[in-house]
PAMARDO-480310 format. One record per residue: residue number from 1; residue in one letter; z, x, y of N, C-alpha, C in turn. Coordinates in steps of 0.1 Angstrom, whole numbers. Layout:
<pts>
(NUM "A" (Z X Y) (Z X Y) (Z X Y))
...
</pts>
This chain:
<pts>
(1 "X" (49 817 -505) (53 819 -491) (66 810 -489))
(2 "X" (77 812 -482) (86 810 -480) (84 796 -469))
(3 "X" (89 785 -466) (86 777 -462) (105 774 -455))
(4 "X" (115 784 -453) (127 782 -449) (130 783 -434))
(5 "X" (137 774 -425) (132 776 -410) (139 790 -408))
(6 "X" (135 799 -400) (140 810 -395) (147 806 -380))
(7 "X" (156 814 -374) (155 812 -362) (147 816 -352))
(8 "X" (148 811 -342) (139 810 -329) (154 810 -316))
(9 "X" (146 817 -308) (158 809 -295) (150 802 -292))
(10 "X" (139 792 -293) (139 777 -286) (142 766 -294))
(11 "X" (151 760 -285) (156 748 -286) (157 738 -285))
(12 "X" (164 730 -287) (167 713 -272) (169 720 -261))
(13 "X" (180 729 -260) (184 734 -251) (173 744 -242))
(14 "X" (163 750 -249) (155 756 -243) (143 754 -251))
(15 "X" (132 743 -247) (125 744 -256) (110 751 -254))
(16 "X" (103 750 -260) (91 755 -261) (82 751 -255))
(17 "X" (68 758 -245) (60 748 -241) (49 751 -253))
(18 "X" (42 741 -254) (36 735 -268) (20 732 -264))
(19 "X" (7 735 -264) (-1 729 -262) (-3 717 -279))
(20 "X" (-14 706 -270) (-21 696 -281) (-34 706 -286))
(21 "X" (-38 706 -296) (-48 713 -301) (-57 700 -305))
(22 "X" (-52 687 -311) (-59 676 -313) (-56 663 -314))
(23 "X" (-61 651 -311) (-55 639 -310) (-68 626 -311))
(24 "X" (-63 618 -321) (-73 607 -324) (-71 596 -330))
(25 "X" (-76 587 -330) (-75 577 -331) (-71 573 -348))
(26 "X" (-56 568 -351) (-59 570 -368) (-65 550 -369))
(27 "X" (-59 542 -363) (-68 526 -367) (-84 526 -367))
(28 "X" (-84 516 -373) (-101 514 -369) (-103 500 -357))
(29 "X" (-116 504 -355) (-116 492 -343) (-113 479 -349))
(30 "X" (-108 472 -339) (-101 457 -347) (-90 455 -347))
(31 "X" (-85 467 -352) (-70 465 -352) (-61 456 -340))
(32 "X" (-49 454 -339) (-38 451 -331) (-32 462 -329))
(33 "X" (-30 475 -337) (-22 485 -332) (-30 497 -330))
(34 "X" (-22 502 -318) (-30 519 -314) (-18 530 -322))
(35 "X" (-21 536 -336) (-19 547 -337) (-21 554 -336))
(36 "X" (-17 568 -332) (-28 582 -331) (-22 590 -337))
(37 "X" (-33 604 -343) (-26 618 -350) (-27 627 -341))
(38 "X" (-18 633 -334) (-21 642 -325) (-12 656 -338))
(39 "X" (-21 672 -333) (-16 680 -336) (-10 690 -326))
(40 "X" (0 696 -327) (7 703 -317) (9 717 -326))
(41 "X" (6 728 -312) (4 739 -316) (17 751 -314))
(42 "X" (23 757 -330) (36 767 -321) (35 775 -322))
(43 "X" (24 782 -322) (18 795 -320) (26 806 -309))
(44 "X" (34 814 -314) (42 824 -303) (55 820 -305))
(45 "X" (59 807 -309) (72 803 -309) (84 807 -317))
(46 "X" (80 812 -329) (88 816 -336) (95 804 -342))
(47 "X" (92 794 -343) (97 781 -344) (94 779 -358))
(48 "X" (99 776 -369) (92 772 -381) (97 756 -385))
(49 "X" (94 748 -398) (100 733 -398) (99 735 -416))
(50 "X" (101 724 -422) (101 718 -436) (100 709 -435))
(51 "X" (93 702 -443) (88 688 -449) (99 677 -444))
(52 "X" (101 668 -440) (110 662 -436) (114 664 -423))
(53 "X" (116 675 -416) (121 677 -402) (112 666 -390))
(54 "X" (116 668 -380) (112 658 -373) (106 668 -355))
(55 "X" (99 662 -348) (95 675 -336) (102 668 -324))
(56 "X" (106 673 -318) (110 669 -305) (106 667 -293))
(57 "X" (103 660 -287) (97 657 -275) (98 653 -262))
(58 "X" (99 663 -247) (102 658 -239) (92 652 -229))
(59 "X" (91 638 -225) (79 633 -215) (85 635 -204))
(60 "X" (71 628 -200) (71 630 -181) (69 618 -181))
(61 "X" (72 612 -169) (72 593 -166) (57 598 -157))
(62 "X" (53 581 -160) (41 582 -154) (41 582 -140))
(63 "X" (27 588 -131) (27 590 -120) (28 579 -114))
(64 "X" (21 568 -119) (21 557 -110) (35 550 -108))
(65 "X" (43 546 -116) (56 549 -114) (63 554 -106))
(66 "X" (63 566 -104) (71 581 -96) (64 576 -81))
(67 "X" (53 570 -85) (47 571 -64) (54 552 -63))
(68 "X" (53 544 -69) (57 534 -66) (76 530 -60))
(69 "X" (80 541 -74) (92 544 -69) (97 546 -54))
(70 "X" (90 560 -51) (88 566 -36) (89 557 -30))
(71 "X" (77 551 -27) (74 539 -21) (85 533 -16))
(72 "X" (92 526 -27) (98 512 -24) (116 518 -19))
(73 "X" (113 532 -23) (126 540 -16) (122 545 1))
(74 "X" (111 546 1) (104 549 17) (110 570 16))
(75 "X" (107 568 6) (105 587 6) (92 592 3))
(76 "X" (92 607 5) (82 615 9) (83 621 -9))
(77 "X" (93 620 -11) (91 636 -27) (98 644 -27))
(78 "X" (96 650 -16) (104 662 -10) (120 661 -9))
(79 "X" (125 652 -10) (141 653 -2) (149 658 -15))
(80 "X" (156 670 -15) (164 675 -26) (174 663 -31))
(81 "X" (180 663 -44) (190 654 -51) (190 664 -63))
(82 "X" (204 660 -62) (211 669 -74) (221 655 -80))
(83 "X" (214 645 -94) (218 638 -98) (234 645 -107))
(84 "X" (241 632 -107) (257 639 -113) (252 642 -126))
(85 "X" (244 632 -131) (248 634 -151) (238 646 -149))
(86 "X" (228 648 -144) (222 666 -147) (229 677 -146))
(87 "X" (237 677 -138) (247 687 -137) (237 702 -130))
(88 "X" (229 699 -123) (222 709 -120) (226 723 -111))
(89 "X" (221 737 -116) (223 745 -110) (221 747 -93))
(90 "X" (214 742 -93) (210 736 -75) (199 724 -77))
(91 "X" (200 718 -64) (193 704 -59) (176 706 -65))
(92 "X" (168 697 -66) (154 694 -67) (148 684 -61))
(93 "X" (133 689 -59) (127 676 -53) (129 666 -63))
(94 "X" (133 655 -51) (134 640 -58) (120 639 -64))
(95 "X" (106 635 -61) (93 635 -74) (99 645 -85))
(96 "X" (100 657 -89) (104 661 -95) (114 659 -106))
(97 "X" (125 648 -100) (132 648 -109) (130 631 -114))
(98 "X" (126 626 -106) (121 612 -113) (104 613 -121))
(99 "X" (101 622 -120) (90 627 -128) (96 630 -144))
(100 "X" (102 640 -143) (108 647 -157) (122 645 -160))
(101 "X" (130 645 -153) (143 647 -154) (154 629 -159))
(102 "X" (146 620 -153) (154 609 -154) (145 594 -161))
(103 "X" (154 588 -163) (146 578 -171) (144 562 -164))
(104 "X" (136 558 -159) (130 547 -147) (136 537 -155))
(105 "X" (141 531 -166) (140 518 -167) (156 514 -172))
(106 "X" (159 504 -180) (171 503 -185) (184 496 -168))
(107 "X" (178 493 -161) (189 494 -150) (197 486 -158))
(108 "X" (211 489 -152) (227 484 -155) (234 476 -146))
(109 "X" (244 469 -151) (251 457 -143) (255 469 -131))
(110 "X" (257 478 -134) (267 489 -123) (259 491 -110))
(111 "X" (244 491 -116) (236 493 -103) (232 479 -93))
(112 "X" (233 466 -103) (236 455 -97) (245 454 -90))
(113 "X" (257 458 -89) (267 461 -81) (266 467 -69))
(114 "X" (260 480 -72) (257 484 -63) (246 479 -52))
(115 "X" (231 470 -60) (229 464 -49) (232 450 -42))
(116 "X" (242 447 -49) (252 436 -42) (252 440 -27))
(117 "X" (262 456 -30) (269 461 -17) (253 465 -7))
(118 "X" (242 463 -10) (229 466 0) (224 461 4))
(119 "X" (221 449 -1) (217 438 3) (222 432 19))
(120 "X" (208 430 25) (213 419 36) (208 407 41))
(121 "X" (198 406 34) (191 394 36) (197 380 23))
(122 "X" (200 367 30) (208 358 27) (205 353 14))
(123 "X" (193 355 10) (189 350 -4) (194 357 -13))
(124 "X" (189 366 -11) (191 380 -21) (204 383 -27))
(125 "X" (216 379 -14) (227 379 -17) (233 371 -24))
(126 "X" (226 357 -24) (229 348 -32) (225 345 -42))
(127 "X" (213 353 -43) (208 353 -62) (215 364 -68))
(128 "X" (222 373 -62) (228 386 -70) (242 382 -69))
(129 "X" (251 372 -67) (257 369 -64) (262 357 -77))
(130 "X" (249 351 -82) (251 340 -89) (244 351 -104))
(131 "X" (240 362 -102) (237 366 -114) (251 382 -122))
(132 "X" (259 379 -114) (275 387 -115) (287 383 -111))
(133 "X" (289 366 -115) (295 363 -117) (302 364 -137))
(134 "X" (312 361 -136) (317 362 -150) (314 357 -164))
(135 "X" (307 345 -158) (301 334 -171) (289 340 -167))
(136 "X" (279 348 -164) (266 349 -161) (263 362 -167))
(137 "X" (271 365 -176) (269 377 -186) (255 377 -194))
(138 "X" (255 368 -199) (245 369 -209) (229 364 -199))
(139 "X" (231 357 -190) (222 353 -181) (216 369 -175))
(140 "X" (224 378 -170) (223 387 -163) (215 401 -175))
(141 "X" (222 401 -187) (215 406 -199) (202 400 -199))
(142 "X" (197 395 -199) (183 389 -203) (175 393 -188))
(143 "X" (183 389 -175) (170 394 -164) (173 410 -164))
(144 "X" (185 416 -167) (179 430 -166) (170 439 -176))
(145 "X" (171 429 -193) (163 432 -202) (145 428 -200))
(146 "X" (141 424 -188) (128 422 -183) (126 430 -171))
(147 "X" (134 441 -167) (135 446 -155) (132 464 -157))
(148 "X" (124 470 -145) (133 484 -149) (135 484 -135))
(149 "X" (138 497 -130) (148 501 -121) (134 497 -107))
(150 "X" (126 499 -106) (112 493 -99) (113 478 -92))
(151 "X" (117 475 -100) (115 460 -105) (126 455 -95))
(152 "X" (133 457 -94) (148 457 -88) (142 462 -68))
(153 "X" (142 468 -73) (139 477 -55) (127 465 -50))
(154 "X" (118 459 -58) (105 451 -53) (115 439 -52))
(155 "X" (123 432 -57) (129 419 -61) (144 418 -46))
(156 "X" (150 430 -45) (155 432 -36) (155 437 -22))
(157 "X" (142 441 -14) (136 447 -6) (147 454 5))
(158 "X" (157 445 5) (164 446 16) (177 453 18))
(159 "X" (182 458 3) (185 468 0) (181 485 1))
(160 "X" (187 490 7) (182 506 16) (191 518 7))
(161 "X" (184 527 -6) (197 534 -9) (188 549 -7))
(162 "X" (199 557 -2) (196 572 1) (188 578 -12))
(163 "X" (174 589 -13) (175 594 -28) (189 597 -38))
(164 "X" (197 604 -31) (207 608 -39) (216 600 -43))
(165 "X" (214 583 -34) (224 574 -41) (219 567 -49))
(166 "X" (201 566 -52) (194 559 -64) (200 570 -77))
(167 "X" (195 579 -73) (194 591 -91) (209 595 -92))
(168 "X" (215 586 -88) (228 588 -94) (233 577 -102))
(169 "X" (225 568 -105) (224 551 -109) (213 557 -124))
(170 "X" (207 569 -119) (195 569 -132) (206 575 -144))
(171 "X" (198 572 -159) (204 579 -170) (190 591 -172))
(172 "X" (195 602 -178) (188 614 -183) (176 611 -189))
(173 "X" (164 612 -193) (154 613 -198) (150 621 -209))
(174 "X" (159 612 -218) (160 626 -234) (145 623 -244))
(175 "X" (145 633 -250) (138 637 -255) (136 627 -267))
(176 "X" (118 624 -270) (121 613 -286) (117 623 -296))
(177 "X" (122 624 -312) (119 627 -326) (108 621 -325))
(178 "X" (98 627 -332) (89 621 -339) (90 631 -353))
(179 "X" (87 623 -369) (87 629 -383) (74 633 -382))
(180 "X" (76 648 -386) (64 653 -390) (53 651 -400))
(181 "X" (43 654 -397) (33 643 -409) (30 656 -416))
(182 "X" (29 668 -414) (22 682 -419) (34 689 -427))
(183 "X" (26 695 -435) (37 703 -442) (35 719 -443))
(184 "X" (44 729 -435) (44 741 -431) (30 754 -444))
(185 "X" (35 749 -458) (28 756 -462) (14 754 -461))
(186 "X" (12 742 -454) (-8 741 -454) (-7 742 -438))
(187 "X" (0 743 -430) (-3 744 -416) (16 749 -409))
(188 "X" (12 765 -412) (28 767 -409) (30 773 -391))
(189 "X" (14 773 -384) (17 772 -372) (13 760 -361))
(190 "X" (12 749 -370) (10 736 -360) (19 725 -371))
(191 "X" (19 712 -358) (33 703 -363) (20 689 -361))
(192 "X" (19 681 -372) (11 670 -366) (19 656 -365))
(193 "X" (17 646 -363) (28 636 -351) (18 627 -361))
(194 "X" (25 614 -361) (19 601 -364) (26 590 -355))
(195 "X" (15 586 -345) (28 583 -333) (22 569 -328))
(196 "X" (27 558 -331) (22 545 -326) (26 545 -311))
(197 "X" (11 541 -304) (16 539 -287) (20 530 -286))
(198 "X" (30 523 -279) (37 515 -272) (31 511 -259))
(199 "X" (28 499 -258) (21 493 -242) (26 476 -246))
(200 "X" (31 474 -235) (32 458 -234) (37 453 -217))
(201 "X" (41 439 -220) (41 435 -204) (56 428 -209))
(202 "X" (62 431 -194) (78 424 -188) (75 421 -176))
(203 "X" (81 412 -172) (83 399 -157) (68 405 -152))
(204 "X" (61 405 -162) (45 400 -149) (40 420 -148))
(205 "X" (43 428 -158) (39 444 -148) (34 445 -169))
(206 "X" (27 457 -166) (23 468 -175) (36 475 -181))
(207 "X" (40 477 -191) (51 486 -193) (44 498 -210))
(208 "X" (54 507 -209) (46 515 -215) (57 524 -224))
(209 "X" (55 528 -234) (69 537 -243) (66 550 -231))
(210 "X" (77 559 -224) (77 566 -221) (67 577 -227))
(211 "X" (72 582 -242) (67 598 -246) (53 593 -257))
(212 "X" (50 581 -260) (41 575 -276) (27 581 -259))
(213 "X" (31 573 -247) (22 570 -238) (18 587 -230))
(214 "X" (25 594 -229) (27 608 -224) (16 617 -233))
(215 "X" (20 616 -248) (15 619 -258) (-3 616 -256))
(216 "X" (-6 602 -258) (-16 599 -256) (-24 601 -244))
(217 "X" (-17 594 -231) (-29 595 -223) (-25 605 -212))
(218 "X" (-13 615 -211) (-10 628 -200) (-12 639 -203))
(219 "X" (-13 639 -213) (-14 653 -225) (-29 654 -231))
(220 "X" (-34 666 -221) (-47 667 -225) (-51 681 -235))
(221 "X" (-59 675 -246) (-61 682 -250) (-62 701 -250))
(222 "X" (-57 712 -250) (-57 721 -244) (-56 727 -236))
(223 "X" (-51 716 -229) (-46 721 -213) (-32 722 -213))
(224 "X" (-29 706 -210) (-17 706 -207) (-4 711 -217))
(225 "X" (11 712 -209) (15 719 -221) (25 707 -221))
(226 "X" (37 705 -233) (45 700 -235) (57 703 -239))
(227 "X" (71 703 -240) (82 707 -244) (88 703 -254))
(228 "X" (87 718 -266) (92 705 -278) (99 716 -285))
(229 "X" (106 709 -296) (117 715 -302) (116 714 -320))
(230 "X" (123 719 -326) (122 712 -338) (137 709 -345))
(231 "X" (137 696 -347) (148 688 -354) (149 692 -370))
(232 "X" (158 699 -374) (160 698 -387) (165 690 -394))
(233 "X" (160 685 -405) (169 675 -410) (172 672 -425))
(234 "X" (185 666 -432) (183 662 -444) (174 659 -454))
(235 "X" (162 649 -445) (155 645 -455) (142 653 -458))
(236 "X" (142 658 -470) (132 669 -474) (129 662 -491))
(237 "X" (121 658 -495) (115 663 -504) (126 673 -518))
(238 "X" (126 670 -526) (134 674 -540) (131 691 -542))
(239 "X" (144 702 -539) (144 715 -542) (136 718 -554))
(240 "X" (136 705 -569) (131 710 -581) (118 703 -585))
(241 "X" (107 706 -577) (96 706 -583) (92 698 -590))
(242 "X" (96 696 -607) (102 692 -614) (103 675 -612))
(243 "X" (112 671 -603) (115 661 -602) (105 650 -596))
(244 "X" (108 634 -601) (95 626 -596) (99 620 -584))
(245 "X" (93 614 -574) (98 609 -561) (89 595 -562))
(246 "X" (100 584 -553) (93 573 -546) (93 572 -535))
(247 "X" (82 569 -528) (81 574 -515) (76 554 -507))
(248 "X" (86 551 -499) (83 537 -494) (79 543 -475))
(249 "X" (71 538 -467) (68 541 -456) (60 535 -449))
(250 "X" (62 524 -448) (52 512 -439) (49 519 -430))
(251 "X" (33 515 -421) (32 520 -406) (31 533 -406))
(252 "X" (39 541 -393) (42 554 -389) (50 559 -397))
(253 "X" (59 550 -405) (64 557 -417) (61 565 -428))
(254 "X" (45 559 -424) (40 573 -439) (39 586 -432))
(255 "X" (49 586 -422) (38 606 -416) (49 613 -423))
(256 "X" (63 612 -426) (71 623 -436) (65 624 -450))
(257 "X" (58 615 -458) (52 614 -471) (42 620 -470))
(258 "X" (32 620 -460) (20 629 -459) (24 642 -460))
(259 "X" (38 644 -454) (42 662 -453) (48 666 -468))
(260 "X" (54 654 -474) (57 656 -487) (46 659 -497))
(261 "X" (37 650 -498) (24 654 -505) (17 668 -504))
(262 "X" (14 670 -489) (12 680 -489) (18 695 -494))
(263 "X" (32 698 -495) (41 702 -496) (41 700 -511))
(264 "X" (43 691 -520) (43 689 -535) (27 694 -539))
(265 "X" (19 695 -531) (8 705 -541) (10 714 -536))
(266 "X" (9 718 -523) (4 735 -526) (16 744 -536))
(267 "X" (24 735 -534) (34 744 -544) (39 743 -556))
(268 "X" (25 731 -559) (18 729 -573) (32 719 -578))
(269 "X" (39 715 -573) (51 706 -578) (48 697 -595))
(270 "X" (55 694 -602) (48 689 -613) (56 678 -613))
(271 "X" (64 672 -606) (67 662 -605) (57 649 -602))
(272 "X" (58 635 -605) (57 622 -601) (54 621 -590))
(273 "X" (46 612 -585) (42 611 -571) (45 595 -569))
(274 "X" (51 587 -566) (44 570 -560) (42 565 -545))
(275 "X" (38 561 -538) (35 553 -531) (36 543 -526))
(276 "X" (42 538 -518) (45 527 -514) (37 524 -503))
(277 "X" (30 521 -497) (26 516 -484) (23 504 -475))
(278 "X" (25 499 -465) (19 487 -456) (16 487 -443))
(279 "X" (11 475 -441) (10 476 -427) (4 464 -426))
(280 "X" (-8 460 -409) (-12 444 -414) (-26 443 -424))
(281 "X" (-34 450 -418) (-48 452 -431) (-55 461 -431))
(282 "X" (-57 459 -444) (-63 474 -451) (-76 478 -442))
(283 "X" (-86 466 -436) (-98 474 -435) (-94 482 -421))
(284 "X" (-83 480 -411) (-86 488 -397) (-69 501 -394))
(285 "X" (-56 493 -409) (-48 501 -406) (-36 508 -417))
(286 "X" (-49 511 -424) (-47 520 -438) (-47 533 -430))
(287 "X" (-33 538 -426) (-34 550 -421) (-34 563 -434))
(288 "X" (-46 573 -427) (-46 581 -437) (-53 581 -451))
(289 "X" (-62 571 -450) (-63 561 -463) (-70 573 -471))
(290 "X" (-84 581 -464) (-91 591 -471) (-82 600 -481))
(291 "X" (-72 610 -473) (-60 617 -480) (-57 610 -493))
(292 "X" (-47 598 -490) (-42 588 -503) (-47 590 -511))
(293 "X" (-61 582 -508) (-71 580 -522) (-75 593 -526))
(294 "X" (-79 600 -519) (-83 618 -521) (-71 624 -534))
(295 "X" (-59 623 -528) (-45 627 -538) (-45 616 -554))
(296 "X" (-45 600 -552) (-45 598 -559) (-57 601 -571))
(297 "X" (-72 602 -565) (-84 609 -576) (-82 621 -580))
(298 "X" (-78 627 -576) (-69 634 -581) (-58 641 -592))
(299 "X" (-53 628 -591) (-38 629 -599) (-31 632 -594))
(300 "X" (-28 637 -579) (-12 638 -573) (-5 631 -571))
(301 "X" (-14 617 -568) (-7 608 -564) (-9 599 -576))
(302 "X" (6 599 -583) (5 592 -597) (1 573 -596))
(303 "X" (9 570 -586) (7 555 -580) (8 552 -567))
(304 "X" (-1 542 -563) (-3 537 -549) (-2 524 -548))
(305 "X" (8 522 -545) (12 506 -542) (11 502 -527))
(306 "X" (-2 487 -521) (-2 490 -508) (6 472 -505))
(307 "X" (7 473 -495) (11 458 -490) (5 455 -475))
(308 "X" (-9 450 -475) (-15 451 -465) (-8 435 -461))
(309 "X" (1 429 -451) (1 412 -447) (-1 404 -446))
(310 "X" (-9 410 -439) (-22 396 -429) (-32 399 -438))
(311 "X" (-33 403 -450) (-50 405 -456) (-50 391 -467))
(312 "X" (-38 384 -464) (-36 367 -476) (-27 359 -464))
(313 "X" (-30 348 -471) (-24 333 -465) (-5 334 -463))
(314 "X" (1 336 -473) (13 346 -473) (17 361 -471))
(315 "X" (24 368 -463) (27 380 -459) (32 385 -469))
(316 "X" (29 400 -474) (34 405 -485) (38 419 -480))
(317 "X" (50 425 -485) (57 434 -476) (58 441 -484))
(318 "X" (60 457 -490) (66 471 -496) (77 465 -504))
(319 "X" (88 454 -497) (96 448 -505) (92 444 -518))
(320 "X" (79 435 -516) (79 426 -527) (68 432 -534))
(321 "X" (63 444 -531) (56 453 -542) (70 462 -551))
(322 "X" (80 461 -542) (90 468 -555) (92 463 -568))
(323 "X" (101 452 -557) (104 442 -570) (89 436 -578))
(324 "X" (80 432 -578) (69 434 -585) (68 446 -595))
(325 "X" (70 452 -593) (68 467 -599) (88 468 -608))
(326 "X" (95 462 -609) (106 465 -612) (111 472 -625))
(327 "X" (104 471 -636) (104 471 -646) (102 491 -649))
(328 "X" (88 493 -636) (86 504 -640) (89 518 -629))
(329 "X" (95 507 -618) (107 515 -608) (117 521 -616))
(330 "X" (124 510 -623) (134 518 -629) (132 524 -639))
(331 "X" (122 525 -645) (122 539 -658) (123 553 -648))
(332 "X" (114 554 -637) (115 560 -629) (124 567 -623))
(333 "X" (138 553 -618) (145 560 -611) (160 567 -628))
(334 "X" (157 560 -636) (164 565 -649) (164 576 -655))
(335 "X" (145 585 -654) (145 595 -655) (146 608 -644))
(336 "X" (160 598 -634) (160 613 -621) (152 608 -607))
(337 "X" (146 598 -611) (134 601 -593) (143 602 -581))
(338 "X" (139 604 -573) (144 607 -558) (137 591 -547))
(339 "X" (143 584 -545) (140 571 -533) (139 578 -521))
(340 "X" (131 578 -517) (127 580 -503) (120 564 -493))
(341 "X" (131 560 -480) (125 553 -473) (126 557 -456))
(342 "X" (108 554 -453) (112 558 -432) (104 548 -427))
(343 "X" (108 551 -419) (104 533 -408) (114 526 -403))
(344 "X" (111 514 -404) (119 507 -390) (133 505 -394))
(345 "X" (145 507 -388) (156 502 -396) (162 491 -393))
(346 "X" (154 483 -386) (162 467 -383) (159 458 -391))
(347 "X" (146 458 -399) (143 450 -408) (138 454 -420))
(348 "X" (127 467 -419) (121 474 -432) (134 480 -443))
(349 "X" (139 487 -439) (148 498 -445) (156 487 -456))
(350 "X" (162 474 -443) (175 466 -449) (168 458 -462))
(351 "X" (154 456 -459) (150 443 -467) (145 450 -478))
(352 "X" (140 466 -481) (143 477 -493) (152 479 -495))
(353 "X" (165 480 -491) (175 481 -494) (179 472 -504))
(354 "X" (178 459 -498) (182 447 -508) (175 445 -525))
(355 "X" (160 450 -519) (149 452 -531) (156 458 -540))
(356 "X" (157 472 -534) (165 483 -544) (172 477 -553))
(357 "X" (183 474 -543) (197 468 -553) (192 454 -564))
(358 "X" (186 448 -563) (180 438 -567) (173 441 -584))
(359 "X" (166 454 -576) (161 457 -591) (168 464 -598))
(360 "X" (178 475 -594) (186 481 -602) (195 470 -611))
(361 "X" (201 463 -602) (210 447 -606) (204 446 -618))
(362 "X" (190 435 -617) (181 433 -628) (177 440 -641))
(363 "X" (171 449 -638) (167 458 -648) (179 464 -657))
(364 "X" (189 467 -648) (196 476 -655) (210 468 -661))
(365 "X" (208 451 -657) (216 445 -667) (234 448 -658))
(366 "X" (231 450 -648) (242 452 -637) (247 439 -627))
(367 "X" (261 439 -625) (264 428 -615) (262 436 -601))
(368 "X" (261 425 -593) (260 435 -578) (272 445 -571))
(369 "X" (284 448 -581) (291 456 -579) (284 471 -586))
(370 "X" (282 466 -599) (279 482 -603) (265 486 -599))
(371 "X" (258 476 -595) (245 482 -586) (245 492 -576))
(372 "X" (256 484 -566) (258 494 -554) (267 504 -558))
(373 "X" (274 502 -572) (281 517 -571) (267 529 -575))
(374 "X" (257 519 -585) (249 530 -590) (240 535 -577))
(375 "X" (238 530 -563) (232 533 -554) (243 543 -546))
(376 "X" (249 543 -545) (262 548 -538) (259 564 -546))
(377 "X" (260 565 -563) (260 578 -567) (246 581 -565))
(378 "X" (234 572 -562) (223 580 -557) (224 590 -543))
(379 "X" (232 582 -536) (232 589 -523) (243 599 -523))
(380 "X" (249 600 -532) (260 617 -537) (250 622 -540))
(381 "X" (239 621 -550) (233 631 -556) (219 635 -546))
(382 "X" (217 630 -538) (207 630 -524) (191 624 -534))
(383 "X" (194 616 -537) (185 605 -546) (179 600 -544))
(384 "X" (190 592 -532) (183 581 -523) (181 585 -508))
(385 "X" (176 589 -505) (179 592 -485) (167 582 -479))
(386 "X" (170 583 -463) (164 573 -456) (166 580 -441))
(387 "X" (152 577 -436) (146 584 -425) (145 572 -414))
(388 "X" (153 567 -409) (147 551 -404) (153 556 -388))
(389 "X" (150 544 -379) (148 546 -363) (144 531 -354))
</pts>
């Protein structure tokens, strides 16, 4: 079977509505982190993906939010606004468009400005006053990086702005990627998600990831629907079968490898399989762990390297199972393999990166010039790619 996307007319531009068909819990109790596998169904869509692609997702902000908003604006819902950056064909109810359309948090020095100009009570004036001044840059960065746009209307009371002069202060409400964990030829009309929720607290309130939280607790199983799209992308899995892959993906990072795996049997691939994996410990957040072990008894999965952190006195990271493993990384990468890494890219990606280079360096009897030129021709020959966010 053909596994190549066809077209569809839905889009970003026009996307699809999507029910959840299923969603659960992938930690075990104990944990510190809430991951979940939700599956999403494109039955009718005409939508197809490949191993690697990513699904698209548009949320809704939460209700309690949207009525608090109201609130502290002294509106009903009802009053039409046609924000500038939407560019809309005609006006909408204000709930409506701070429901779906716009994004509640992030306020900007610009909107401080603006409630300079609204302000009338003497304090107020004087704390916004001493927090936009010139030298108060970085002071002003940090209280609005604890703030969202809520936060601001409770902190300033006395400030009065029309609907249509708030949601013109808002930014758009875009859509998040999430990498697909499934792979079309074992499930070519549902997309499954590996999606860590997001919940924490700023200046004293509840805060929440917009779409991880939409996902989880607004999106009900079979009912409700959701808008989604599918992202195509570079990182796919090796055209030749044939060929051996290393796959690194701490966390949420394993959900494109799960689609690889998948994907590398049914279509019987005779290529190498390895594994990289982490997270904090094995007994509550070995995501996926049944699969793994299932592929590796197997034989699909040629090796499984895990780096659980907190399961020892010292933290041990994917990094330092590479380099560990160095000797037999590079026969690997010598006969052809393909490097694959996804996850976080402010610290995971860079600190495999360095591994990488490190072992190539080493092993291969290289100064750190010809390392990175030999990493450089991996990424000409699409050897090395990286899925990170």
């Amino acid at each position: 079977m053909s596994t190549e996307p066809t077209a569809s007319h839905y889009t970003k531009d026009h996307p699809f509505l999507a029910r959840m068909t299923e969603k659960r819990m992938l930690n075990k109790p104990g944990s510190a982190k809430e991951t979940r596998h939700f599956v999403v169904n494109l039955a009718g869509s005409g939508l197809s993906y490949t191993a690697g692609d990513s699904l698209g997702v548009f949320p809704t902000n939460r209700p309690s939010e949207v009525n608090e908003l109201l609130q502290r604006l002294g509106a009903r819902g009802d009053e039409l606004v046609s924000p500038v950056m939407l560019k809309l064909p005609a006006p909408l109810a204000l709930r409506e468009v701070l429901c779906s359309r716009l994004a509640l948090a992030a306020p900007t020095a610009k909107f401080m400005t603006a409630l300079a100009g609204k302000v009338t009570g003497a304090g107020e004036k004087a704390k916004l006053t001493g927090l936009l001044t010139p030298e108060s840059k970085e002071v002003l960065a940090a209280f609005l990086y604890e703030r969202q746009f809520v936060d601001l209307l409770e902190e300033f009371p006395s400030a009065k702005f029309t609907p249509q002069e708030f949601v013109d202060h808002l930014r758009k409400l875009m859509p998040r990627l999430y990498s697909i964990a499934s792979s079309p030829r074992v499930f070519p009309q549902d997309v499954h998600l590996t999606v860590a929720v997001v919940r924490y607290q700023t200046n004293h309130r509840d805060r929440v990831g917009v779409c991880s939280t939409f996902l989880a607790d607004r999106m009900q199983v079979g009912s409700t629907l959701a808008q989604v799209f599918i992202s195509h992308s570079h990182f796919a899995p090796p055209e030749d079968g044939a060929k051996d892959i290393i796959m690194v993906g701490p966390g949420t990072g394993i959900a494109p490898f799960r689609a690889f795996m998948q994907d590398r049997v049914a279509s019987k691939a005779t290529g190498r399989n390895w594994m990289f994996y982490g997270d904090q410990h094995r007994a509550t957040d070995f995501l996926y762990e049944e699969e793994w072990l299932d592929w590796q008894a197997k034989g699909a999965l040629t090796r499984l390297d895990l780096a659980f952190s907190r399961d020892q006195i010292h933290k041990v990271y994917v990094q330092d199972r590479i380099r560990e493993n160095a000797v037999e990384l590079w026969r690997w990468l010598q006969n052809g393999a393909c490097f694959y890494v996804c996850g976080d890219a402010r610290r995971m990606a860079k600190d495999v990166d360095v591994a990488l280079h490190a072992v190539i360096a080493q092993q291969g009897g290289m100064d750190a010039d010809n390392a990175a030129d030999y990493v450089k021709k991996m990424k000409r020959e699409k050897r090395y790619q990286r899925d990170v966010y």
